[in-house]
N, C-alpha and C positions, 0 to 999 in steps of 0.2 A: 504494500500500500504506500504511497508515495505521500512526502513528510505534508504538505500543502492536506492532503487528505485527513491524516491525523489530525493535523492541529486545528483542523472545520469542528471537532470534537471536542476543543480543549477548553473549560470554562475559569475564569479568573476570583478568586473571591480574596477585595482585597479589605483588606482592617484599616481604616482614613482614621481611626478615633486619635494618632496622637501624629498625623499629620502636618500639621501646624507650627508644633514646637522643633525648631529648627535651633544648631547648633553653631550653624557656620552659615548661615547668609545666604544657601544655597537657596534658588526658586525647587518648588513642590511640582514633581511632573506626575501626573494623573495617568495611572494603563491606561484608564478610558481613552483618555488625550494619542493614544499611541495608534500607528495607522492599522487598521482590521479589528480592532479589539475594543468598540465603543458598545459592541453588541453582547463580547463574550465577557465580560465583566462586572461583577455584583459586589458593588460598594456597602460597608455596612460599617457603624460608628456606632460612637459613645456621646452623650452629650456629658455628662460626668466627666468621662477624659477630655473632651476638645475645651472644658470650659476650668481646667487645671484643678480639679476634686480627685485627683487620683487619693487612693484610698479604703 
């Protein structure tokens, strides 16, 4: 099965909850954002973590 085939099957589940807290300045690149993969990817978060209540 050719690699293009496989990865038509491959879904993304990514964890955004502490996304934000950055260390170095860098910008935040989103899978979604990345070309083919706006469809195979399920974003799921924390409001607790993104709003710094870690704990």
């Amino acid at each position: 099965m050719p690699a293009a085939s496989i990865c038509a099957f491959i879904w993304l589940v990514y964890d955004a909850a502490m996304e934000r807290i950055l260390f170095d300045g860098r910008d935040v690149i989103h899978p979604a954002g990345l070309l083919g993969m706006r469809e195979r990817t399920i974003t799921i978060g924390a409001v607790s973590k993104e709003y710094r209540m870690i704990g």
